[in-house]
Structures are given as structure tokens and as C-alpha cells.
Residue frames as a rotation matrix with the C-alpha (Angstrom) as fourth column:
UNK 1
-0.568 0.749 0.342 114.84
0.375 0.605 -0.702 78.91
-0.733 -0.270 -0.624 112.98
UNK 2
-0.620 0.694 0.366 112.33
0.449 -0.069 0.891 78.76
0.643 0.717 -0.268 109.49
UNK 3
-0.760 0.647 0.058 109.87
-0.225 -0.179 -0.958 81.06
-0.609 -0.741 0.281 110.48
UNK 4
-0.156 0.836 0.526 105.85
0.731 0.456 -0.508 80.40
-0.664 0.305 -0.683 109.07
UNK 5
-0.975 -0.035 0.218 105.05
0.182 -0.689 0.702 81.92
0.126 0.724 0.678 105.79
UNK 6
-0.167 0.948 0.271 101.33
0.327 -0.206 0.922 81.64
0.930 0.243 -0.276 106.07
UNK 7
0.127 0.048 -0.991 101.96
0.970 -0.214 0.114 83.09
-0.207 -0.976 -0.074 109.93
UNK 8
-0.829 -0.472 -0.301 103.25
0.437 -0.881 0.178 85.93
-0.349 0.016 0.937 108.40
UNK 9
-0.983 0.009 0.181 100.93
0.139 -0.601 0.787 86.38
0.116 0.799 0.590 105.95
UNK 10
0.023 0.503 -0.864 98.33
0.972 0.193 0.138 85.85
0.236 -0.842 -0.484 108.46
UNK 11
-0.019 -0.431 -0.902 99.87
0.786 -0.564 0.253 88.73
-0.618 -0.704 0.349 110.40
UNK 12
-0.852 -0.021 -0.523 100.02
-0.244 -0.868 0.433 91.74
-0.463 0.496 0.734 107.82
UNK 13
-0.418 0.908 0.041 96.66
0.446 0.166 0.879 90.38
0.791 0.385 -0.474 106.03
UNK 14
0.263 0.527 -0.808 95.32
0.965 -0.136 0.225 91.45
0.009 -0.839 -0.544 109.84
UNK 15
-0.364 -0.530 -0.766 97.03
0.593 -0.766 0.248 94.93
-0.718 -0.364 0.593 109.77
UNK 16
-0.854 -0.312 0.417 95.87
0.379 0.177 0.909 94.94
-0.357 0.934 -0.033 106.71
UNK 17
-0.093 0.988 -0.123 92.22
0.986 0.109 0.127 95.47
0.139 -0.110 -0.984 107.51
UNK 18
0.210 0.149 -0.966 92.90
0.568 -0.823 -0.003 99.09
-0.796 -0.548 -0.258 108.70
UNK 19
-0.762 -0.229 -0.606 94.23
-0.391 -0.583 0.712 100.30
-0.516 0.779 0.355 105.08
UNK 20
-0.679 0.665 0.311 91.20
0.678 0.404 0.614 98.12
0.283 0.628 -0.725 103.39
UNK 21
0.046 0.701 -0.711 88.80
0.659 -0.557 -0.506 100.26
-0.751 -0.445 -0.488 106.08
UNK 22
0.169 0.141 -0.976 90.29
0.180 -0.977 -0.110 103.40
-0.969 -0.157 -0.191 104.83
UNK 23
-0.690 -0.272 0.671 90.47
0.635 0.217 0.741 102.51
-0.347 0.938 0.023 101.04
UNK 24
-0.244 0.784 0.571 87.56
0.940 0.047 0.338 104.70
0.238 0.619 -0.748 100.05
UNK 25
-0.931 -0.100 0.351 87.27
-0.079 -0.884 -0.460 108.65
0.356 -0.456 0.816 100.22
UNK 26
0.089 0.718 0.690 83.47
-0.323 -0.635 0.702 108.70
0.942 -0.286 0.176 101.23
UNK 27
0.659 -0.209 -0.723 84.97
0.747 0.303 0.592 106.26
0.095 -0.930 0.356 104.81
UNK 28
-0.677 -0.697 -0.235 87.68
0.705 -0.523 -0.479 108.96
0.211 -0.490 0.846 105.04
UNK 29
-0.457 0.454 0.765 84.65
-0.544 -0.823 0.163 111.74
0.703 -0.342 0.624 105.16
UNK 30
0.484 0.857 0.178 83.10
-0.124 -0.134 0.983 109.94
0.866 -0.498 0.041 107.53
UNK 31
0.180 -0.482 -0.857 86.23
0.969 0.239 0.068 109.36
0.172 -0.843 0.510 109.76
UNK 32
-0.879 -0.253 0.404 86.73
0.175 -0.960 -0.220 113.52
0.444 -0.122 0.888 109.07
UNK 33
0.147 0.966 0.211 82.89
-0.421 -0.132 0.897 113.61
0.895 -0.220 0.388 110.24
UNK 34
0.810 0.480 -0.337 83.25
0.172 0.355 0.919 111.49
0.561 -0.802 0.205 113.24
UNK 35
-0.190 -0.886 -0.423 86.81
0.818 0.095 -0.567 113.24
0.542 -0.454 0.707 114.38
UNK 36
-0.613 0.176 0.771 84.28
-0.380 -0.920 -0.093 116.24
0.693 -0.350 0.630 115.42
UNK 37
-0.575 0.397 0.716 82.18
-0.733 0.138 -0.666 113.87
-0.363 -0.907 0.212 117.51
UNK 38
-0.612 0.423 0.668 79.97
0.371 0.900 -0.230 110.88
-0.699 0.107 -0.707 118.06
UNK 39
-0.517 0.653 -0.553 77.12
-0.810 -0.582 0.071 110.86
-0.275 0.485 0.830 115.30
UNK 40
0.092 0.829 0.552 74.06
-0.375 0.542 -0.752 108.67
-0.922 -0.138 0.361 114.02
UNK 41
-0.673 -0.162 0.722 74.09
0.651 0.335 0.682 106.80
-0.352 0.928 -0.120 110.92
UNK 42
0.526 0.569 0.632 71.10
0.802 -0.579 -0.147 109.38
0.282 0.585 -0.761 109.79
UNK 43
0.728 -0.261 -0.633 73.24
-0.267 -0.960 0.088 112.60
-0.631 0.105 -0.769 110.66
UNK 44
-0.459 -0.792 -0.401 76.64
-0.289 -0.294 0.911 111.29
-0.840 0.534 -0.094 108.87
UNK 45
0.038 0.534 0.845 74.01
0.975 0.166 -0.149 110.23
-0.219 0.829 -0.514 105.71
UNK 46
0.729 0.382 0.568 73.12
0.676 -0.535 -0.507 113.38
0.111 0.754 -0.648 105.75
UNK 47
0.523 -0.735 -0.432 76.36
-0.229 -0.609 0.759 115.17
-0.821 -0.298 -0.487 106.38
UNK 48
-0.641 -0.726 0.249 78.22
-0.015 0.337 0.942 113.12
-0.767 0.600 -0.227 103.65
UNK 49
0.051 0.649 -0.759 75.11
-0.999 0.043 -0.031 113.20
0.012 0.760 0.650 101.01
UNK 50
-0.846 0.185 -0.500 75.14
-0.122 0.845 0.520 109.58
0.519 0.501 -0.693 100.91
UNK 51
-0.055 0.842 -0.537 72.26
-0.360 0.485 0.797 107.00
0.932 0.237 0.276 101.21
UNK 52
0.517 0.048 0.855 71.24
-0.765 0.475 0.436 105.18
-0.385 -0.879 0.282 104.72
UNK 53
0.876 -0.096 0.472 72.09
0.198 0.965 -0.172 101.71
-0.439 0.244 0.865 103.42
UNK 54
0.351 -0.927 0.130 75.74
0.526 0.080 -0.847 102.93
0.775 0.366 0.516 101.88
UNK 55
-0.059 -0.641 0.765 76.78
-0.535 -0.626 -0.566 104.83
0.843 -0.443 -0.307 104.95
UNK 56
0.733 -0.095 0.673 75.51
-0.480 0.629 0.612 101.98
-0.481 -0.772 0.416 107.06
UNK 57
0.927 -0.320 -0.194 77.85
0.002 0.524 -0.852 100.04
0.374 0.790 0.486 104.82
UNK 58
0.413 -0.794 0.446 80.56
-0.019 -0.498 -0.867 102.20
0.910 0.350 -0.221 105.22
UNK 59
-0.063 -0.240 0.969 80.78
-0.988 -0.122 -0.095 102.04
0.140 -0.963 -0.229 109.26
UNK 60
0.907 0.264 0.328 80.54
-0.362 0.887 0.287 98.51
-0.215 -0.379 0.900 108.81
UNK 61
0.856 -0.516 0.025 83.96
0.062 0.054 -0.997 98.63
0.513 0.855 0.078 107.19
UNK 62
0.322 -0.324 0.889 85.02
-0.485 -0.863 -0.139 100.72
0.813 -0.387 -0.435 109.50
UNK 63
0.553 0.368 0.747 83.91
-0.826 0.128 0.548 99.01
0.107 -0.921 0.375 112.37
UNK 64
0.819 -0.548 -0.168 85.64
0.459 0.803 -0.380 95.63
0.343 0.234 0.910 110.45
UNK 65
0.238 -0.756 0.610 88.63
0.312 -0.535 -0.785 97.73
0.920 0.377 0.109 110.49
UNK 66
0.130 -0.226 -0.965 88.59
0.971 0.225 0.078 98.36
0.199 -0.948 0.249 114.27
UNK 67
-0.899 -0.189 0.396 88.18
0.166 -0.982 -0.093 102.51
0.406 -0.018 0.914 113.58
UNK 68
-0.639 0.444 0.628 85.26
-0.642 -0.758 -0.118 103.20
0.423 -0.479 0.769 115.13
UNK 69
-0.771 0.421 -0.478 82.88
0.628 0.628 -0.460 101.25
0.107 -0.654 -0.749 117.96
UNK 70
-0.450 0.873 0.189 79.32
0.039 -0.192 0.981 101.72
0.892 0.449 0.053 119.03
UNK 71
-0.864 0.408 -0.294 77.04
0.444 0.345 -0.827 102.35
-0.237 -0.845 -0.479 121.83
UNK 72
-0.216 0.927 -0.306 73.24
0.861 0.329 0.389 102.59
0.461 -0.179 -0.869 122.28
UNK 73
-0.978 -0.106 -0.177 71.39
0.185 -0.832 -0.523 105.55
-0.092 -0.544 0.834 122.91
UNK 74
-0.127 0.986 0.104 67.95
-0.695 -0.014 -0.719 104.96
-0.708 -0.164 0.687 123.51
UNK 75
0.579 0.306 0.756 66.98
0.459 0.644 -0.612 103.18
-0.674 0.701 0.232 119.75
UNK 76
0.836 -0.460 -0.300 69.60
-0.395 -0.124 -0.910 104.85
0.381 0.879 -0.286 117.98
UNK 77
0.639 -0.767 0.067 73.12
0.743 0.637 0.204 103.32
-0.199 -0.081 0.977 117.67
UNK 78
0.942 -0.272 -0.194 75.79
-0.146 -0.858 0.493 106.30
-0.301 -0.436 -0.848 118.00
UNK 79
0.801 -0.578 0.159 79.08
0.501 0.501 -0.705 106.00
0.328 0.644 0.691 116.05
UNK 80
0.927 -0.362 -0.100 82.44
-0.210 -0.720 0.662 107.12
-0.312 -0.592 -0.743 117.55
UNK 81
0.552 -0.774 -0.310 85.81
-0.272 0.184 -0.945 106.82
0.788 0.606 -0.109 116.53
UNK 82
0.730 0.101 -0.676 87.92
0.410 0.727 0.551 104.36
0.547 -0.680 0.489 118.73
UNK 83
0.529 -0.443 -0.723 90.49
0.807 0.000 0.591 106.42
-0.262 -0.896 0.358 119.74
UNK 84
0.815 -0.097 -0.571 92.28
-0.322 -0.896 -0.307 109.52
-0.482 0.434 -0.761 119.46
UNK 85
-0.333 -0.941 -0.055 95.06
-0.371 0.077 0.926 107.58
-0.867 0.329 -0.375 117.66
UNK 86
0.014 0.523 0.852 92.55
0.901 0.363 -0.237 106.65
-0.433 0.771 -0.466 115.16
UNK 87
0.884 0.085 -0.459 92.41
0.069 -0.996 -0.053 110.89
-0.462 0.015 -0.887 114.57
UNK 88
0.257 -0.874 -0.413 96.05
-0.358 -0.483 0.799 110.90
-0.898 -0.058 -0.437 114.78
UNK 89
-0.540 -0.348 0.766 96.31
0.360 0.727 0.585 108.27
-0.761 0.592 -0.267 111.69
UNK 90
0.532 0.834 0.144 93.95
0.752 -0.387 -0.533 110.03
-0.389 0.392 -0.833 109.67
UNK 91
0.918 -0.274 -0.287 95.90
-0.222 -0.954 0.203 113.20
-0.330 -0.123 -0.936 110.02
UNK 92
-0.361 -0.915 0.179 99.06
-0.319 0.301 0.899 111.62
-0.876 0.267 -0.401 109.14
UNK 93
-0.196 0.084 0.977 97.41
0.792 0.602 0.107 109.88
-0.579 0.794 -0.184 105.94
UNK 94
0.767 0.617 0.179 95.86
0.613 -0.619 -0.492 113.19
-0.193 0.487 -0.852 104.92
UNK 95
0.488 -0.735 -0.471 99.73
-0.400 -0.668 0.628 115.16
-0.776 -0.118 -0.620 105.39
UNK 96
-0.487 -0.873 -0.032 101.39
-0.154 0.049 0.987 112.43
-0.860 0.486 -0.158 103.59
UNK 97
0.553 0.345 0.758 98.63
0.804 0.017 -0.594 112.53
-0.218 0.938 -0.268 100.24
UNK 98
0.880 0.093 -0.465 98.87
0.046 -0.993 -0.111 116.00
-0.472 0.076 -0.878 100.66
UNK 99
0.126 -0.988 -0.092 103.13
-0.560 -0.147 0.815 116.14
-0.819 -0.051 -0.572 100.54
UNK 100
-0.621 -0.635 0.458 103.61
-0.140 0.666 0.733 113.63
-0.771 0.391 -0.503 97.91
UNK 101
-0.317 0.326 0.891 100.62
0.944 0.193 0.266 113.51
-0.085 0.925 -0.369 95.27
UNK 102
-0.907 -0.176 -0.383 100.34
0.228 -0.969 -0.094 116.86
-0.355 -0.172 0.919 93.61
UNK 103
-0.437 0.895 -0.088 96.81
0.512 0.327 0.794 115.73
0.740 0.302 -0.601 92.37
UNK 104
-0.005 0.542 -0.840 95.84
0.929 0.313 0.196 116.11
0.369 -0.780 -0.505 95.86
UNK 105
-0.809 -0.559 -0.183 97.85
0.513 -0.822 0.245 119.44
-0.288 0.104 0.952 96.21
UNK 106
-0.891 0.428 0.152 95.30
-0.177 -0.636 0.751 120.86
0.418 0.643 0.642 93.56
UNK 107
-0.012 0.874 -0.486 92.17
0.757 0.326 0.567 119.34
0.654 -0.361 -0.665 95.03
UNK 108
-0.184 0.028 -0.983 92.72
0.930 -0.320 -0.183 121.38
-0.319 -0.947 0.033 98.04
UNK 109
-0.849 -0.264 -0.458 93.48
0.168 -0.956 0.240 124.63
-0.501 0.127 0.856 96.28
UNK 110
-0.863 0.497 -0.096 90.07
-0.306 -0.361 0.881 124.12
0.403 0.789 0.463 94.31
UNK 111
-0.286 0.731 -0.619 88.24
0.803 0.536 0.262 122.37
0.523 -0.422 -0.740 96.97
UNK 112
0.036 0.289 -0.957 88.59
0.989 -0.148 -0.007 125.53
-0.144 -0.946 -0.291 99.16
UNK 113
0.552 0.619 0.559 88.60
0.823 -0.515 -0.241 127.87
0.139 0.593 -0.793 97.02
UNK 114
0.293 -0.519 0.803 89.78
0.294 -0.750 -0.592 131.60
0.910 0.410 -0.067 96.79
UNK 115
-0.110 -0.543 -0.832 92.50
0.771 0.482 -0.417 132.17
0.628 -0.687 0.366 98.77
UNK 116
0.837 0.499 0.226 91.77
0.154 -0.610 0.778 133.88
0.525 -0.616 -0.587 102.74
UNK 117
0.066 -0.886 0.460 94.02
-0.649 -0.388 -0.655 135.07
0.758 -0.255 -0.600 105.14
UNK 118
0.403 0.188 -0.896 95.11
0.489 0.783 0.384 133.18
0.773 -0.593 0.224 107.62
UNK 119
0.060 -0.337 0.940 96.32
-0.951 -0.306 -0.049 133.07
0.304 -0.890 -0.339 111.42
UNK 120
-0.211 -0.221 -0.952 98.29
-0.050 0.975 -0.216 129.83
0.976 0.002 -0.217 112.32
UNK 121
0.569 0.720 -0.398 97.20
0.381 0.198 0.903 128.34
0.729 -0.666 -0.162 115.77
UNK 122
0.077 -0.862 -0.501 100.48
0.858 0.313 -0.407 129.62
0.508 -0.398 0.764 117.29
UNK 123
-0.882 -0.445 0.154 99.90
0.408 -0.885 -0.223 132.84
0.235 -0.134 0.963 116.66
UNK 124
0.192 0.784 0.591 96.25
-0.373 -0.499 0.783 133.00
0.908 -0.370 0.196 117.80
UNK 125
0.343 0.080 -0.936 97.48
0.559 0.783 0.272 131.60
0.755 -0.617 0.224 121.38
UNK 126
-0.895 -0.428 -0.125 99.86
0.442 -0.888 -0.129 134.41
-0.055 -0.171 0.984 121.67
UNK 127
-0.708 0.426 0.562 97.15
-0.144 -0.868 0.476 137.01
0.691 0.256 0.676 121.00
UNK 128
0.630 0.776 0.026 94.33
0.042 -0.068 0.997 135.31
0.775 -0.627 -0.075 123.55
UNK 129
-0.022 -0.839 -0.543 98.04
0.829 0.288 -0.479 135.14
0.559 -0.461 0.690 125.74
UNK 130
-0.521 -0.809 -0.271 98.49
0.853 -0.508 -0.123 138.50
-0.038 -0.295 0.955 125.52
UNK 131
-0.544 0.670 -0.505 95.19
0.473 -0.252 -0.844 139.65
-0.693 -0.698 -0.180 125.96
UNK 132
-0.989 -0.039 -0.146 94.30
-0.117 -0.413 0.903 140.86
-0.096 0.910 0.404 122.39
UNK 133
0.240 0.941 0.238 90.46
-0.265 0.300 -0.917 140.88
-0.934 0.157 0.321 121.79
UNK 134
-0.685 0.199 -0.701 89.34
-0.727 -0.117 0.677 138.81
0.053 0.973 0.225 119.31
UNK 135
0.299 0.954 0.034 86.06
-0.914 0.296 -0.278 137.20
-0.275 0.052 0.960 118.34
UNK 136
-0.850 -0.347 0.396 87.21
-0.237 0.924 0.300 133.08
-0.470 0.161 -0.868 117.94
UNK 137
-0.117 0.946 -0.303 84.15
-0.990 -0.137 -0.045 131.83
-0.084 0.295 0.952 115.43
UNK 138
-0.715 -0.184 0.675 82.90
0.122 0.917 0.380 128.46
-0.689 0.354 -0.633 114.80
UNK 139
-0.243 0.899 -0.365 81.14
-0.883 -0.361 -0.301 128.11
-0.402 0.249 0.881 112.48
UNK 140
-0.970 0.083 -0.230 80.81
0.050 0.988 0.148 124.19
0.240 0.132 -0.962 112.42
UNK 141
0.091 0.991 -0.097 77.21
0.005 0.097 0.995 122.80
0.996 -0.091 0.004 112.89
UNK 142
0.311 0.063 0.948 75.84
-0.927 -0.198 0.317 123.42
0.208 -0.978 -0.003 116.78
UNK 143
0.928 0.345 0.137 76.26
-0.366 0.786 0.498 120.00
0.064 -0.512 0.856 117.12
UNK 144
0.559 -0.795 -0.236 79.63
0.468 0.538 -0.701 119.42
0.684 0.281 0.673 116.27
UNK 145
-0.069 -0.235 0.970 80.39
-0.188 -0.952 -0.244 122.52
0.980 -0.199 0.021 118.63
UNK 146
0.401 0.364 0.841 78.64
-0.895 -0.042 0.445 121.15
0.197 -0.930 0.309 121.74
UNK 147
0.918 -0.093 -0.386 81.31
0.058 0.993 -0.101 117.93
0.392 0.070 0.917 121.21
UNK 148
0.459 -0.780 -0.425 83.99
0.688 0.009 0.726 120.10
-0.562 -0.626 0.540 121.63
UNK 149
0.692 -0.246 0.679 85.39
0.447 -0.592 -0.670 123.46
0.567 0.767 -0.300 120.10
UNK 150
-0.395 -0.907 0.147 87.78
0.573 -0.368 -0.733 126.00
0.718 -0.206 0.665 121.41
UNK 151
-0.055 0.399 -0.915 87.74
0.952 -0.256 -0.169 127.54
-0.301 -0.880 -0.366 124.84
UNK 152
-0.335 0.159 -0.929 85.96
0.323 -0.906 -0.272 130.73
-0.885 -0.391 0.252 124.50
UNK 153
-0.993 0.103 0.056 84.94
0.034 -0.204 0.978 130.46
0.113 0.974 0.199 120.73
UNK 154
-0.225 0.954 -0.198 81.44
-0.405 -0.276 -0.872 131.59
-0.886 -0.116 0.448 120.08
UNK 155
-0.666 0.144 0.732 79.53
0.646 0.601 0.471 129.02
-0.372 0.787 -0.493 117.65
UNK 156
0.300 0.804 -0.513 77.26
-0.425 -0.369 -0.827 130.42
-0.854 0.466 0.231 114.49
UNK 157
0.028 -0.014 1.000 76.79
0.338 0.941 0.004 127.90
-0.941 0.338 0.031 112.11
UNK 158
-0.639 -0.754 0.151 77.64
0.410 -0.167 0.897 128.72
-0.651 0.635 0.416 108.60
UNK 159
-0.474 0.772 0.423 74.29
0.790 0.161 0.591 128.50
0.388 0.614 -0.687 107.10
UNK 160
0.388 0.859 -0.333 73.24
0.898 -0.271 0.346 130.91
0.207 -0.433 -0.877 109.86
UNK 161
-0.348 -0.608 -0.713 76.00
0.774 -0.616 0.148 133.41
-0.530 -0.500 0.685 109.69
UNK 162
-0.556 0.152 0.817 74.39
0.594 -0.615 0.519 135.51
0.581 0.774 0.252 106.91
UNK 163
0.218 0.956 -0.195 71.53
0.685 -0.008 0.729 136.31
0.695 -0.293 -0.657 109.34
UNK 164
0.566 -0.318 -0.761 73.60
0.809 0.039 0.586 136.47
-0.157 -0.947 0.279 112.78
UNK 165
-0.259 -0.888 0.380 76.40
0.713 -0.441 -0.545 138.80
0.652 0.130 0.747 111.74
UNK 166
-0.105 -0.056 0.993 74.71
-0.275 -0.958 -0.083 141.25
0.956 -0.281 0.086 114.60
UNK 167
0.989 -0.149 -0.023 75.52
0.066 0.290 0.955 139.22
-0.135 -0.945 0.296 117.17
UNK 168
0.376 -0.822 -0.428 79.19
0.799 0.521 -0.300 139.69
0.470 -0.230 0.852 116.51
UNK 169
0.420 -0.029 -0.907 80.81
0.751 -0.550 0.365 142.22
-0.509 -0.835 -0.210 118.50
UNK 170
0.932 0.252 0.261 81.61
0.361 -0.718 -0.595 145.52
0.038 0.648 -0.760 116.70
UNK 171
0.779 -0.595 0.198 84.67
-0.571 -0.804 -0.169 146.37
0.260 0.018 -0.965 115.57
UNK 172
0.399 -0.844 0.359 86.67
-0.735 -0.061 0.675 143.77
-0.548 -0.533 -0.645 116.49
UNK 173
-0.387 -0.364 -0.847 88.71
-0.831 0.535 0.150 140.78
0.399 0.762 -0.510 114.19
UNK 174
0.650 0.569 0.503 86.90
-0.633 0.772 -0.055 137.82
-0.420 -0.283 0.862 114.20
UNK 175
-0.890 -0.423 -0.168 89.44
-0.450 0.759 0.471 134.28
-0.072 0.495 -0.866 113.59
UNK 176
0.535 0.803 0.262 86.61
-0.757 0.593 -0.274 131.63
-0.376 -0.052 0.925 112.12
UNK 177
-0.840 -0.533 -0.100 87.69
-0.542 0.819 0.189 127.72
-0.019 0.213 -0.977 112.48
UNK 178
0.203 0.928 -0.311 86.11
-0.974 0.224 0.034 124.79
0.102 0.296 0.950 111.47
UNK 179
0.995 0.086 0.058 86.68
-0.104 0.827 0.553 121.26
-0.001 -0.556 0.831 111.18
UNK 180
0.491 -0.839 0.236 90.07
0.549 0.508 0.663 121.14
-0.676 -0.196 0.710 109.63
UNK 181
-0.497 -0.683 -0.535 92.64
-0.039 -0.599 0.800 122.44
-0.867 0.418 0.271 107.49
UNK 182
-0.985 0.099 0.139 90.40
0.160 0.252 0.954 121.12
0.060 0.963 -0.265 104.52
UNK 183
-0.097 0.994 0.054 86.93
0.959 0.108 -0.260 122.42
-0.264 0.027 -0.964 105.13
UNK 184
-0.769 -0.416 0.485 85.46
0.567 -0.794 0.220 125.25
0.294 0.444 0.846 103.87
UNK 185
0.393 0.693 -0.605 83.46
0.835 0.006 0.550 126.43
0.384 -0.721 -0.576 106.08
UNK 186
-0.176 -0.535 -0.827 86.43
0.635 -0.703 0.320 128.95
-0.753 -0.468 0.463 107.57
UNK 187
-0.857 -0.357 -0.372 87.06
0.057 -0.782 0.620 130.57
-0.513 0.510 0.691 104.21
UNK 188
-0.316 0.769 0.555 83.34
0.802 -0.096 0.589 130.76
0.507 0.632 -0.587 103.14
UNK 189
0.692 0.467 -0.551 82.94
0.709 -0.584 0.396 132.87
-0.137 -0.664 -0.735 106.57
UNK 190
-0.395 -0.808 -0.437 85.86
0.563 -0.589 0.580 135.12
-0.726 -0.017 0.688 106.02
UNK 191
-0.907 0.084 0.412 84.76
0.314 -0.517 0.796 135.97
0.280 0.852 0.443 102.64
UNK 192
0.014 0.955 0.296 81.48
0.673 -0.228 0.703 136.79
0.739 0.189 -0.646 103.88
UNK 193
0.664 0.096 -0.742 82.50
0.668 -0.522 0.530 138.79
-0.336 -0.848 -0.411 106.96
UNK 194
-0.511 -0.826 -0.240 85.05
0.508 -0.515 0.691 140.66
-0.694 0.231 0.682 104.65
UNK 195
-0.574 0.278 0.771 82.42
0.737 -0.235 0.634 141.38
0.357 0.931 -0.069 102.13
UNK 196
0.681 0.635 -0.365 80.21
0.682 -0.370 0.631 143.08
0.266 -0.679 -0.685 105.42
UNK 197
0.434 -0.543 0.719 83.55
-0.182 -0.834 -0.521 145.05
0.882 0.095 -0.461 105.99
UNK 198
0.993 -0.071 0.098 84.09
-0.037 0.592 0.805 142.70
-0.115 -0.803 0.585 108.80
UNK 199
0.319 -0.936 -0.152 87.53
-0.905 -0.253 -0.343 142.47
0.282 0.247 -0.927 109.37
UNK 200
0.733 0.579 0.357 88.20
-0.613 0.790 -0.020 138.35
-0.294 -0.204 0.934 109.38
UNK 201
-0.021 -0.552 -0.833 90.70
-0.945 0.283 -0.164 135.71
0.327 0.784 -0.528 109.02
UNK 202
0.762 0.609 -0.219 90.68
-0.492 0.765 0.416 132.03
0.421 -0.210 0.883 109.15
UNK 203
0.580 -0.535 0.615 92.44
-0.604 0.225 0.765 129.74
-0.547 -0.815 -0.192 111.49
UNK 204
-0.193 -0.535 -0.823 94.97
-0.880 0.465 -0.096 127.91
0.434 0.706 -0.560 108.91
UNK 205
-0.867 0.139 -0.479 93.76
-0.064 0.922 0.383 124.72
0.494 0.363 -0.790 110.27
UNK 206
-0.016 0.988 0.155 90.47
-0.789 -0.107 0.605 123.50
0.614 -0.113 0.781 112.91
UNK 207
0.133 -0.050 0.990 89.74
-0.987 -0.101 0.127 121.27
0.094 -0.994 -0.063 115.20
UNK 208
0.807 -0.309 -0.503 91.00
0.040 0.879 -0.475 117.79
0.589 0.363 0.722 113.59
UNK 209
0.424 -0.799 0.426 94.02
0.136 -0.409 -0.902 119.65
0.895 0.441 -0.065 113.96
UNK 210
-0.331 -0.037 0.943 93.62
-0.649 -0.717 -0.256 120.60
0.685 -0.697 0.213 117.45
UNK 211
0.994 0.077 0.073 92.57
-0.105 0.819 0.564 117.07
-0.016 -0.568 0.823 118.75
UNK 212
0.708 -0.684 -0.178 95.84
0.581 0.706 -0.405 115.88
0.403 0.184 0.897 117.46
UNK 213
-0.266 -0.887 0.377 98.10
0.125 -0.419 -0.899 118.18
0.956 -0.192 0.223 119.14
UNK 214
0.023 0.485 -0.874 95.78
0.879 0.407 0.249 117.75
0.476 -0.774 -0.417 122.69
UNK 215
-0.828 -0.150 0.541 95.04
0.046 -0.978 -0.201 121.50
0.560 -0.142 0.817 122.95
UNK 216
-0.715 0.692 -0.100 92.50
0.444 0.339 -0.830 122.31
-0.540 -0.637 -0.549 125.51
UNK 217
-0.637 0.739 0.220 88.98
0.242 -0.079 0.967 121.86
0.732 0.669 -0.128 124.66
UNK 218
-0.526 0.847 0.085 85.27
-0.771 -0.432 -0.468 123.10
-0.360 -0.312 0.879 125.61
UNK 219
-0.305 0.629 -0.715 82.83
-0.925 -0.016 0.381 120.42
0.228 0.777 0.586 125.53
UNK 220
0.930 0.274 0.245 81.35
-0.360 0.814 0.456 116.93
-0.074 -0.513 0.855 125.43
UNK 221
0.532 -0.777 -0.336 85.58
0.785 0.602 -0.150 115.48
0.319 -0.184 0.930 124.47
UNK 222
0.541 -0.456 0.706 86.65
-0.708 -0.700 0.090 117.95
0.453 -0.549 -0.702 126.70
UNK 223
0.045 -0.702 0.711 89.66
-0.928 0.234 0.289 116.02
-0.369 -0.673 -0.641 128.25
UNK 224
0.885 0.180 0.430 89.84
-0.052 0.955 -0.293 112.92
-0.463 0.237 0.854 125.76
């Protein structure tokens, strides 16, 4: 049986809409922005540096694209990402740039600058397992924190760690995560808690990372 050409092409033109969404890096920062929680069109403006009127743009794209839905919250309009398989696709687009265009490769290694130590997520599980003290940091914005961070991590926003550093507990190794394997947030705090004589290393990825593998959270997507 002849099947319909313009059915088909019908059919992947629709499928299509979800790689048109995500054609543009400043819609991928705002799907990396909204994989830490809901957010207003005036916080991801000013999270992403862009204009009102081009980030309303952009979530219209989105929204075309069937990545992220709305609800009402008083007079503002709240942006969320539709599902954690919207996360999981993300992550998977960001592994396979990464793996395959060494362009991208270098971005990273200059986006985040001089290199910190790390601690993969395996091996901080084992240590809170096996009772090791250590100080878990965020140091994401409060708000992204009170969406959902690691159980038992204590939050001090980046901007505010310069100040705070005597609220960490003496003497002991602080791990600091952030949003993801590609923010720099972790390894700005490291280097600054290493320059204090802090002893400090950064989680080798963050909590993108940690949706997508459905590790338990603290918070408002506690259990999503």
C-alpha cells in the first residue's frame, strides 16, 4: 500500500517543531534556567541578560515547541518546563555537542575556566553513606535552591559567599554544586574557598544532572 508523501511530511515537519524550539543558544539558556525551577519572564530576562520583549519571544518558541507550559500566579505568568523528559532531552543534546564538536569541547574548557578539583556524584554519596562530614554548598541563587537542591546542602549564593565564608563550619571540606556540569558558579566558589585556605572541591556536575538521574531532592520539585 502507497503510503502519503505530504502525510509524512506532515508528520516529521510536527516533530520538527521541537528541534526549531531549541535552534537558538539563548532558548537553550533558558531551558538550562528553567531545569532549576519555575521562573517569570522578568527573572529569566534578567538571568540570561536579555531584553523583556526577546525573552518573551523566546518562551513563545518554546511554548510553540511544546517545552515548557504556563500557569498564573497572581498577575504574573510563571514558566515551567513540561516535563522532566524535556530535562532529560536537553541533557542528551548538551552530551552529544559536547562528544562530537570539539568547538564545543573548548567552549567549556574556557567557559569555566581554570581547572578545580572535583568529586563525582558517586563518590560524594559514599562519603554522606559512610558518614564523612562534609559541608555540601550551593551556591545557586536562593531561589533556585528553595525549588530544589540536595538533601542537606546548605545554600550561599555566589555573590554572597565572599561575605558568608563564617558561616561555614571550620575545618571541614566543603563540595560546592550548582546548576550543572557547565556553570561556573562551582569552580568560582572553590577557587575562592581555596584562596581563604578553605579546603574545597566541586561536584563534577549539579543539579541538571541530578534531576536526570531522579536522585532525591529537598524542595519545591521534591518528588517530580
Amino acid at each position: 500500500m502507497a503510503r502519503n508523501p505530504v502525510r509524512k511530511a506532515s508528520l516529521f515537519d510536527q516533530i520538527a517543531r521541537v528541534g526549531k524550539a531549541l535552534g537558538h543558544g539563548k532558548r537553550l539558556e533558558l531551558v538550562d534556567l528553567l531545569a532549576q525551577g519555575e521562573r517569570s519572564v522578568e527573572q529569566l530576562s534578567q538571568a540570561a541578560g536579555l531584553g523583556l520583549t526577546s525573552t518573551s519571544a523566546h518562551l513563545q518558541t518554546l511554548k510553540h515547541g511544546g517545552l515548557v507550559v504556563t500557569r498564573r500566579d497572581g498577575t504574573r505568568v510563571l514558566y515551567r518546563l513540561a516535563g522532566r523528559d524535556v530535562i532529560e532531552l536537553y541533557a542528551r543534546l548538551r552530551n552529544v555537542a559536547t562528544g562530537h564538536l570539539a568547538d564545543v569541547q573548548a567552549a567549556v574548557a574556557a567557559y569555566l575556566g581554570e581547572h578545580t578539583e572535583e568529586v563525582t556524584r558517586e563518590e560524594l554519596l559514599e562519603r554522606v553513606a559512610a558518614g564523612q562530614v562534609v559541608t555540601i554548598l550551593d551556591v545557586r541563587p536562593q531561589e533556585e535552591y528553595d525549588a530544589g537542591h540536595i538533601p542537606g546542602a546548605v545554600c550561599i549564593p555566589i555573590d554572597e559567599l565572599p561575605d558568608r565564608l563564617g558561616e561555614l563550619p571550620p575545618g571541614r571540606e566543603v563540595v560546592a554544586y550548582c546548576r550543572g556540569a557547565y556553570c561556573v558558579f562551582a569552580p568560582e566558589a572553590v577557587r575562592m574557598l581555596k584562596h581563604d585556605g578553605i579546603p574545597a572541591k566541586r561536584l563534577a556536575d549539579g543539579m541538571l544532572e541530578w534531576y536526570v538521574d531522579g536522585l532525591p531532592v529537598e524542595g519545591g520539585q521534591e518528588g517530580q
